[in-house]
C-alpha positions in Angstrom: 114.2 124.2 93.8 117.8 122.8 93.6 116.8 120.6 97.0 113.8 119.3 95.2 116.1 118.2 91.9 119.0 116.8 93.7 116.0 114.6 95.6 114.2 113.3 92.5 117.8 112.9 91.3 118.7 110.4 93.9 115.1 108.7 93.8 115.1 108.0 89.4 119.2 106.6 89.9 120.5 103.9 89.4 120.7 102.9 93.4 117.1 102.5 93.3 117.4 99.8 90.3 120.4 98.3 91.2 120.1 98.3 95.4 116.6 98.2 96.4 114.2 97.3 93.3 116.7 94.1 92.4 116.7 93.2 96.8 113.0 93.5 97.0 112.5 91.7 93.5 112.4 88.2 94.2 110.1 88.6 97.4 107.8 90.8 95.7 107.2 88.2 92.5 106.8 85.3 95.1 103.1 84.9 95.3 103.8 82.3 98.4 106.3 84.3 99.9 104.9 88.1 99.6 102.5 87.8 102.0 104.6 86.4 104.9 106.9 88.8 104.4 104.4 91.8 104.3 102.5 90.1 107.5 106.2 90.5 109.2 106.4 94.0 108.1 103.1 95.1 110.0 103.4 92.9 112.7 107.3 94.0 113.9 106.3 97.5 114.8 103.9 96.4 117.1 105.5 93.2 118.9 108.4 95.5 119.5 106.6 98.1 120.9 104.3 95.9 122.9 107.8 94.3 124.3 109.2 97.6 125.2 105.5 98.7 127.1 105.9 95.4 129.0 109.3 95.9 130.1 108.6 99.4 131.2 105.8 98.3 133.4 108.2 95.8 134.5 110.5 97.8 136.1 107.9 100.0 137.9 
């Protein structure tokens, strides 16, 4: 039970405000530049392991 509270604890802080709510802020309340952003998100992951498929089969 003391896991699960020192968790929530670190999740309901102040780094949450201060580091990652207040970086992600200005993308996330930019209707023009929310989108691109989120289409980068999903699209990484797969280019990279596409790129890293290719270079395997590559070496073969």
């Amino acid at each position: 039970m003391a896991e699960q509270d020192s968790h929530s604890k670190f999740w309901n802080s102040d780094f949450w405000d201060k580091s990652v709510r207040a970086t992600l802020s200005p993308v996330m309340h930019n209707p023009r530049l929310t989108p691109k952003i989120l289409f980068l998100l999903a699209v990484v992951p797969f280019t990279v392991v596409i790129l890293v498929w290719v270079l395997t089969l590559l070496e073969q």
